[in-house]
MMTF fields as JSON, N, C-alpha, C and O atoms, coordinates in Angstrom:
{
  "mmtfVersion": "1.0.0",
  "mmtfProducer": "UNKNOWN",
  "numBonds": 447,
  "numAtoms": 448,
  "numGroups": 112,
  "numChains": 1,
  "numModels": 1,
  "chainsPerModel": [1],
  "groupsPerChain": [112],
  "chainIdList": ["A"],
  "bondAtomList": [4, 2, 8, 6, 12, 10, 16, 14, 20, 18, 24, 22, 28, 26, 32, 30, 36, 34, 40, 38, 44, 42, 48, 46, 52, 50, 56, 54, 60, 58, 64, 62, 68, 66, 72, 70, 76, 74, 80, 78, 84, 82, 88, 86, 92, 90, 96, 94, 100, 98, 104, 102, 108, 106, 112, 110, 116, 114, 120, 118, 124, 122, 128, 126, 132, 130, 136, 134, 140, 138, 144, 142, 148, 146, 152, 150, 156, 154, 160, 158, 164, 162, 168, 166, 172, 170, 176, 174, 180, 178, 184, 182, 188, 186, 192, 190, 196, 194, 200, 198, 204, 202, 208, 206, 212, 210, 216, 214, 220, 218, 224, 222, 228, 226, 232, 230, 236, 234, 240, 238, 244, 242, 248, 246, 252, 250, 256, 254, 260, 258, 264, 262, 268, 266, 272, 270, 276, 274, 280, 278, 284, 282, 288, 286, 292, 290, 296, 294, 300, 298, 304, 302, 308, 306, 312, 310, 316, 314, 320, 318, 324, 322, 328, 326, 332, 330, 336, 334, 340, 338, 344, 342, 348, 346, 352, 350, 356, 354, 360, 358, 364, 362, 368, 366, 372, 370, 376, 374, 380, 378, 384, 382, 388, 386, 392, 390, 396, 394, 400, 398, 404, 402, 408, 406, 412, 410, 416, 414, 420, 418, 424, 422, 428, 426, 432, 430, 436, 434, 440, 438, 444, 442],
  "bondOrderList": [1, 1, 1, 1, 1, 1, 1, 1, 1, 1, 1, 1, 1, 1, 1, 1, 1, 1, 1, 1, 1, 1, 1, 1, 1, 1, 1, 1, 1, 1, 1, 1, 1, 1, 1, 1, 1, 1, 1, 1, 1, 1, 1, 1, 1, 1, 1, 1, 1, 1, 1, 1, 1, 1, 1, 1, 1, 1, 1, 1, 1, 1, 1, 1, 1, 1, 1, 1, 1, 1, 1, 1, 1, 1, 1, 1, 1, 1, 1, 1, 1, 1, 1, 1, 1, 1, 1, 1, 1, 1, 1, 1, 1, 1, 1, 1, 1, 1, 1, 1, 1, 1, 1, 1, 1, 1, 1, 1, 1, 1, 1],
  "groupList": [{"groupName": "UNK", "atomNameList": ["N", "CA", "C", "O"], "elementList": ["N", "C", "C", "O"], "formalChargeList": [0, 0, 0, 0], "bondAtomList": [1, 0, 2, 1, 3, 2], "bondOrderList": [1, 1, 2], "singleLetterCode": "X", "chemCompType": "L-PEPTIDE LINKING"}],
  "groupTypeList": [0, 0, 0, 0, 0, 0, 0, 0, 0, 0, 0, 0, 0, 0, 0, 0, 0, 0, 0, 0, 0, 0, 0, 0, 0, 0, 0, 0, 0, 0, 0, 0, 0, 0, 0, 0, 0, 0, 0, 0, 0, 0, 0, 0, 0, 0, 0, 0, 0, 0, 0, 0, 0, 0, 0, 0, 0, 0, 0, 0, 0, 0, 0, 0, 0, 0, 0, 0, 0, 0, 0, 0, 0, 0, 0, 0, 0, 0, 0, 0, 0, 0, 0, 0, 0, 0, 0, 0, 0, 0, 0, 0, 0, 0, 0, 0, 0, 0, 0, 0, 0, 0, 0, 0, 0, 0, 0, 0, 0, 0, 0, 0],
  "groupIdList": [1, 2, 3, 4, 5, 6, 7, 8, 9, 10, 11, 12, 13, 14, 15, 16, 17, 18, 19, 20, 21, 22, 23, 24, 25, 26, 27, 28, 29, 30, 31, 32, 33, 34, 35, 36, 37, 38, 39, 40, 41, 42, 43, 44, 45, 46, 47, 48, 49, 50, 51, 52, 53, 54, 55, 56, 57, 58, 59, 60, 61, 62, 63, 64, 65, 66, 67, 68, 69, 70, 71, 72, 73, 74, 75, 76, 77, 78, 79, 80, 81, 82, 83, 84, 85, 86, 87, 88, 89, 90, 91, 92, 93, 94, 95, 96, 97, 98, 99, 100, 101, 102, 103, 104, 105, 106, 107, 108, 109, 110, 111, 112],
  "secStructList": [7, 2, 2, 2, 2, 2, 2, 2, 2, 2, 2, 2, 2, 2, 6, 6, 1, 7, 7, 6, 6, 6, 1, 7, 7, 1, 7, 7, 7, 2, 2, 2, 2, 2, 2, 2, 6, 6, 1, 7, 7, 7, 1, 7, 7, 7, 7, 5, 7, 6, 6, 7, 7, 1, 2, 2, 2, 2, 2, 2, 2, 2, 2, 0, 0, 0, 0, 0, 7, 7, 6, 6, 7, 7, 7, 1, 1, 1, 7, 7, 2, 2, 2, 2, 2, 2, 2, 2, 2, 2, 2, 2, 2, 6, 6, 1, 7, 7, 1, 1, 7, 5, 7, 2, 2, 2, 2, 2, 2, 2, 7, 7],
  "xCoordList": [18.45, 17.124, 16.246, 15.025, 16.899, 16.423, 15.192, 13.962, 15.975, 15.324, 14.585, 14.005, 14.548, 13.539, 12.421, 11.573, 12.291, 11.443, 10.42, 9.202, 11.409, 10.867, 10.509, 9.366, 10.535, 10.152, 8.677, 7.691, 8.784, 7.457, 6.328, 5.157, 6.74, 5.684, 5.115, 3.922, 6.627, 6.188, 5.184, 4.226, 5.142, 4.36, 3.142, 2.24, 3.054, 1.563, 0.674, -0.546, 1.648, 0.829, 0.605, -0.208, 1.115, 1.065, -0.4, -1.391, -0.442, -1.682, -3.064, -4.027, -2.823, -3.835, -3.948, -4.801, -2.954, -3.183, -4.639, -4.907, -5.244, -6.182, -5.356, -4.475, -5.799, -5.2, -5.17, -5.724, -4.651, -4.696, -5.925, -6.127, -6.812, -8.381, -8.796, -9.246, -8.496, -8.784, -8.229, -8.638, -7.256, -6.148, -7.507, -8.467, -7.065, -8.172, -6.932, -5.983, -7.216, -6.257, -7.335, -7.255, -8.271, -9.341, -10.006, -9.594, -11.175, -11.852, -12.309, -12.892, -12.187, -12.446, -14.398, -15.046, -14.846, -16.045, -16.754, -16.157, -18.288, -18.74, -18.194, -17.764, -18.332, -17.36, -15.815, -15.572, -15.1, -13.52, -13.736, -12.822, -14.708, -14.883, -15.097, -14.248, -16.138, -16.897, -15.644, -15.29, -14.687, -13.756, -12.404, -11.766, -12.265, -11.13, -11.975, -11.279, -12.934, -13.221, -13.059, -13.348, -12.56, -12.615, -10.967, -10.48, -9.862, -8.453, -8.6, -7.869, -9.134, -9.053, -7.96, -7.67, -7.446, -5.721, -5.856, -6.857, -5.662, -5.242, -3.25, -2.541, -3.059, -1.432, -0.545, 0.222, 0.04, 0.663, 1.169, 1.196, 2.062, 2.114, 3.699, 4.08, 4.684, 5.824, 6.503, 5.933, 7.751, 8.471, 8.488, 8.969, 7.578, 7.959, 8.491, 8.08, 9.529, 10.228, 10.337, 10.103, 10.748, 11.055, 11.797, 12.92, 11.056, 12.085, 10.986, 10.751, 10.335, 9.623, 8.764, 8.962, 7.75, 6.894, 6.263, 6.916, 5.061, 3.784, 2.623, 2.084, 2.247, 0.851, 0.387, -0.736, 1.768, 1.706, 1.89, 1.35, 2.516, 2.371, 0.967, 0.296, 0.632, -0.629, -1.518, -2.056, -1.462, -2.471, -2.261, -3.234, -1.223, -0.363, -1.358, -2.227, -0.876, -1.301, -2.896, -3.322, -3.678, -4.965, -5.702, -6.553, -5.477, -5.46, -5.351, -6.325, -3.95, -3.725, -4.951, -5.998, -4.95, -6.146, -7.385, -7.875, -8.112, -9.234, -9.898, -11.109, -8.959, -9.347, -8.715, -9.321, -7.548, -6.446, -6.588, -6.008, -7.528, -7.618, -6.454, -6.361, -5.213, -4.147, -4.508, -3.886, -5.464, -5.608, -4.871, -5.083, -3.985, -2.447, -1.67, -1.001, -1.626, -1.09, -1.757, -2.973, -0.972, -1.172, -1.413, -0.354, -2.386, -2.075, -1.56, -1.993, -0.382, 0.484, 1.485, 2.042, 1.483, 2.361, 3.729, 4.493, 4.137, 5.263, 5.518, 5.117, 6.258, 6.168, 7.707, 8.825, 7.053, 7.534, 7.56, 7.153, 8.092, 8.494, 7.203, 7.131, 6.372, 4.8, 4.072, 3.187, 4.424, 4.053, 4.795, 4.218, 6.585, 6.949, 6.82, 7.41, 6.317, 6.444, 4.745, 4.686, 3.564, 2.495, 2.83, 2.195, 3.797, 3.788, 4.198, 3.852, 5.219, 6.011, 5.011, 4.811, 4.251, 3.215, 2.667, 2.989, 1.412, 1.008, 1.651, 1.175, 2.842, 3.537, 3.911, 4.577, 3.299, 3.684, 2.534, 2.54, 1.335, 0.172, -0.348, -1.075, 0.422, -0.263, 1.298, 1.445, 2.559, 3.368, 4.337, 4.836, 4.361, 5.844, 6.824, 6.485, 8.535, 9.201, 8.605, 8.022, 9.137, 8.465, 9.878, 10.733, 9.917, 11.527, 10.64, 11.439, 9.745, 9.061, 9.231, 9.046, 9.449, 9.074, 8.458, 8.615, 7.363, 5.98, 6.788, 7.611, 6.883, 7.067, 6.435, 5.366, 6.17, 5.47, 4.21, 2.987, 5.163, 4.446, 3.883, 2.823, 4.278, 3.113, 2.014, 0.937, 2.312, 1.298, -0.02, -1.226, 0.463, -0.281, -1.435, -2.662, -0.392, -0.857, -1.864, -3.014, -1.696, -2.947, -3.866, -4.904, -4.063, -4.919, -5.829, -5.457, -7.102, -8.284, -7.895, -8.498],
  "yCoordList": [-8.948, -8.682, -7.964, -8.006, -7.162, -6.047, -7.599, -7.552, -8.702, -9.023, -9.973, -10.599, -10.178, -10.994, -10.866, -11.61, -9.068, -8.324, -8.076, -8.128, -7.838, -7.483, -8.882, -8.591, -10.029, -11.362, -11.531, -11.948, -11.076, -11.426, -10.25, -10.566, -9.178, -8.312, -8.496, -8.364, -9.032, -9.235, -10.794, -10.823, -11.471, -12.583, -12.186, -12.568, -11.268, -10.745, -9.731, -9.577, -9.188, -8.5, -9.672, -9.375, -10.605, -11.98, -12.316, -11.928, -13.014, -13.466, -11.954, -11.945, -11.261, -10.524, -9.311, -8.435, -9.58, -8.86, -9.866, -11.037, -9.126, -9.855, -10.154, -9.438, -11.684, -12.16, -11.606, -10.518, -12.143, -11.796, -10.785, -9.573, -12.266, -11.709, -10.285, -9.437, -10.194, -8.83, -7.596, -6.436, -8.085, -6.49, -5.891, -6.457, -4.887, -4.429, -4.357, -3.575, -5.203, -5.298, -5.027, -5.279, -4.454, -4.301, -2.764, -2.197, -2.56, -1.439, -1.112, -2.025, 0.065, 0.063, -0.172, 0.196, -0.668, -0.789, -0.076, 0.483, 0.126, 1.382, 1.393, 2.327, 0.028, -0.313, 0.249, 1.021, -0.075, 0.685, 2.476, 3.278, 2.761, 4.184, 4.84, 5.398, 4.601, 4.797, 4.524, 5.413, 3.108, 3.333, 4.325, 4.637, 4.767, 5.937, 6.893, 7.23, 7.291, 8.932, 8.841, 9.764, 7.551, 7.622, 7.699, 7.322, 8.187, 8.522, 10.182, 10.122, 11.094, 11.963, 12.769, 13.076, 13.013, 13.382, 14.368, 14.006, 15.59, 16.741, 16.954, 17.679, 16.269, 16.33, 16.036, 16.902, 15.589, 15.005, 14.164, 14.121, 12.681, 11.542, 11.072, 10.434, 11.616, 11.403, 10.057, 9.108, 9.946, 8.68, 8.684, 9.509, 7.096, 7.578, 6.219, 5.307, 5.758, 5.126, 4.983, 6.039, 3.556, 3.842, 4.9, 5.234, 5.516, 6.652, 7.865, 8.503, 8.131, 9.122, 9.489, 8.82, 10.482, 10.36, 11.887, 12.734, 12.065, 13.356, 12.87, 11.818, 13.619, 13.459, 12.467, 11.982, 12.194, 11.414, 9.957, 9.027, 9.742, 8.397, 8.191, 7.159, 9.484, 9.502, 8.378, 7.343, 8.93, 8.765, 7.761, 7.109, 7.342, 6.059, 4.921, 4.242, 4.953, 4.175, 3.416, 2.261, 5.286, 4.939, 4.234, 3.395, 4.473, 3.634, 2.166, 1.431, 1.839, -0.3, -0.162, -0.645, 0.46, 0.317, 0.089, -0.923, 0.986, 0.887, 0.786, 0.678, 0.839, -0.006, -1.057, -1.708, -1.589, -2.621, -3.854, -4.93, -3.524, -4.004, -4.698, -5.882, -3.436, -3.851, -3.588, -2.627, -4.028, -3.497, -3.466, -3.286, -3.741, -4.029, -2.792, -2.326, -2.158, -0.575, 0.246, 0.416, 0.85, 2.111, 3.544, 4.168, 4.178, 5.352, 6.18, 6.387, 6.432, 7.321, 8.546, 9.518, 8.159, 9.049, 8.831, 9.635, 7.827, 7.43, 6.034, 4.979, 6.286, 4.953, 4.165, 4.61, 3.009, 2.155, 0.602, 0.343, -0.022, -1.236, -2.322, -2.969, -2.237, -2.759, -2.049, -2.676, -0.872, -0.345, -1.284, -2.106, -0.744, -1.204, -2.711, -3.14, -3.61, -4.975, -5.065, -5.94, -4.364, -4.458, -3.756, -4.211, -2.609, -2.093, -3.363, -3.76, -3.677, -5.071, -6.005, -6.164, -6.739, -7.782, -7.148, -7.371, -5.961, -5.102, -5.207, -5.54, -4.766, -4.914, -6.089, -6.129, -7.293, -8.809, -9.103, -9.92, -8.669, -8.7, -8.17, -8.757, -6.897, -6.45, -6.553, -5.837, -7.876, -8.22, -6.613, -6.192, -6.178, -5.137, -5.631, -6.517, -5.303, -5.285, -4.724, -3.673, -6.379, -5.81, -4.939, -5.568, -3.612, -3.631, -2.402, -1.923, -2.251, -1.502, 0.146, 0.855, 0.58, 1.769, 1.981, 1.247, 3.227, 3.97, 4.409, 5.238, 4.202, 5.175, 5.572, 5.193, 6.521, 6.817, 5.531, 5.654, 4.195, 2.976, 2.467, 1.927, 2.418, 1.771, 2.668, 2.243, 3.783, 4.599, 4.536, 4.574, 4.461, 3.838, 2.689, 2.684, 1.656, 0.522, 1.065, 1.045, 1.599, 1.741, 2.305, 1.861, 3.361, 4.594, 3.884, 3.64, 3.677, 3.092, 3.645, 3.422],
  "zCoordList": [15.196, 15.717, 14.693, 14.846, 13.426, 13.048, 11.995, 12.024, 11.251, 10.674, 10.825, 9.938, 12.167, 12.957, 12.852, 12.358, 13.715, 13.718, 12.083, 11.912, 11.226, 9.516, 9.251, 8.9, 9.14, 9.224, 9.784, 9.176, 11.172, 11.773, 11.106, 10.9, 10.874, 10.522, 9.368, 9.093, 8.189, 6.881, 7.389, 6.617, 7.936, 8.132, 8.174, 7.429, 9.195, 9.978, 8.68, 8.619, 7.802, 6.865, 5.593, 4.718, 5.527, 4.484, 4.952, 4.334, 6.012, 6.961, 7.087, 7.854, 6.443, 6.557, 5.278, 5.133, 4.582, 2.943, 2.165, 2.436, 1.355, -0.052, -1.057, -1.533, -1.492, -2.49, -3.888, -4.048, -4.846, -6.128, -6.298, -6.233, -6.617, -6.902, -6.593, -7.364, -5.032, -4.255, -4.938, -4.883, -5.559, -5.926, -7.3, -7.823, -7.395, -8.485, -9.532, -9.598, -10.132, -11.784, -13.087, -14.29, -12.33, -14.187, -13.158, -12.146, -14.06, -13.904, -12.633, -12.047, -11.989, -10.68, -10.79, -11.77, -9.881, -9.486, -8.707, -7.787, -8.843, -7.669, -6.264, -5.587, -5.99, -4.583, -4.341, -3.413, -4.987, -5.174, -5.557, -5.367, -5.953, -6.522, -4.74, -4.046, -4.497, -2.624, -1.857, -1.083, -1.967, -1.185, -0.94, 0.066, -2.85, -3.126, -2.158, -1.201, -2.129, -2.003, 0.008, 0.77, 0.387, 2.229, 2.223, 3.289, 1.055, 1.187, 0.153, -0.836, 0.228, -0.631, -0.039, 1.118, -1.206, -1.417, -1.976, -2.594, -2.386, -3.358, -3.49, -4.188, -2.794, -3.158, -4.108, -3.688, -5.015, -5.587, -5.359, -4.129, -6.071, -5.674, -5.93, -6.911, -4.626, -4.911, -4.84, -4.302, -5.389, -4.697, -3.081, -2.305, -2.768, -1.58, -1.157, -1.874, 0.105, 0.153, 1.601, 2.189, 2.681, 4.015, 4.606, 4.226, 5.699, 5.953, 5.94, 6.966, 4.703, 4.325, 5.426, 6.441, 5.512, 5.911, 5.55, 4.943, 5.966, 5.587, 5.072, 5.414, 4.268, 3.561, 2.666, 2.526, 1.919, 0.761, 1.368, 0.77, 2.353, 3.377, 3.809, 3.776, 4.255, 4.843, 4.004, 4.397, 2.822, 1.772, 1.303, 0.922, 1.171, 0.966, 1.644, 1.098, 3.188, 4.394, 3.979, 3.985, 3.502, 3.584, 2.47, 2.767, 1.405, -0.017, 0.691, 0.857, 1.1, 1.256, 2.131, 1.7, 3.347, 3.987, 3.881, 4.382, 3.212, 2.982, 1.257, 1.065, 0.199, -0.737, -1.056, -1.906, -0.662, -1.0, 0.306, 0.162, 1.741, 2.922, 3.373, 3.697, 3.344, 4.181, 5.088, 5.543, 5.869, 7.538, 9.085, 10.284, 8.213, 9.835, 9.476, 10.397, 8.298, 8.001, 8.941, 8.857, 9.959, 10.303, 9.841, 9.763, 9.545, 8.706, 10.314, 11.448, 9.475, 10.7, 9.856, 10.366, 8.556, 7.985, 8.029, 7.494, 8.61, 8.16, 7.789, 8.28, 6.834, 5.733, 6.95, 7.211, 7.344, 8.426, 7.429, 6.297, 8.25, 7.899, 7.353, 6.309, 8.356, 7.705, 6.388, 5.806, 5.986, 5.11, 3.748, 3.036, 3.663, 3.062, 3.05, 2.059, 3.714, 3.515, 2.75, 1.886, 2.951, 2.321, 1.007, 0.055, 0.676, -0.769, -1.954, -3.066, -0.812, -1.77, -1.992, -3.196, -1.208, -1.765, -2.96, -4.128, -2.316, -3.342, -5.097, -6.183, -4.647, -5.951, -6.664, -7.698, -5.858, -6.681, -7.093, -8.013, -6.689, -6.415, -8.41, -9.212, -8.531, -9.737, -10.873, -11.863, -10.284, -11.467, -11.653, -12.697, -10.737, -10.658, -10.053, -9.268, -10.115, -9.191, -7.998, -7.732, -6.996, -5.538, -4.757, -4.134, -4.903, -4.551, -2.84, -2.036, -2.725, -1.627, -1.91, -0.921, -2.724, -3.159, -4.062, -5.037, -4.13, -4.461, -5.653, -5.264, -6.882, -7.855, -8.351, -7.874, -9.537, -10.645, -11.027, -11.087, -11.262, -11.605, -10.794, -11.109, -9.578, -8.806, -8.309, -7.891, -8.372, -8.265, -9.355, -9.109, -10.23, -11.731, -11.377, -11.478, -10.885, -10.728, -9.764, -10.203, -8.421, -7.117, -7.527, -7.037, -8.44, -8.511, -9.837, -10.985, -9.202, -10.621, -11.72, -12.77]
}
């Protein structure tokens, strides 16, 4: 059942992630600049991984959300199964291992 469930969700965030184009792989734009400042973070940016959850999920959540328009992410603070199935696109998206954890590098990659 467990990967039924991870199947249909990873579907539902496939059907509603931005393509390539969408990902910001060059200079952020005034548009991407206006959208960082609606996730402002002062935290630091740990590994974060299913399971996790707090601030840095938080912030996590809100980034795919509202500059990346994962809009089926919940910002809830805990990094859940829809999260990790949008980090992984995300991460094929800008040519990383899609393995669903936030490292150092993909953090790189999200942040203009």
């Amino acid at each position: 059942m467990p990967h039924k469930l991870a199947a249909l969700i990873g579907a539902a965030v496939l059907a509603a992630a931005p393509t390539a184009a969408h990902a910001h792989t060059t200079a952020p734009s005034a548009k991407a600049t206006t959208e960082w400042r609606l996730c402002m973070y002062l935290g630091g940016h740990p590994t974060l991984k299913a399971g996790d959850s707090g601030e840095p999920v938080r912030h996590l959540q809100c980034v795919l959300n509202e500059v990346y328009r994962y809009q089926t992410v919940p910002v809830t603070g805990s990094f859940e199964v829809i999260t990790e199935v949008s980090v992984k696109h995300l991460q094929q998206q800008f040519g990383l291992p899609a393995t669903g954890v936030v490292d150092a590098t993909t953090w790189t990659a999200l942040h203009p």
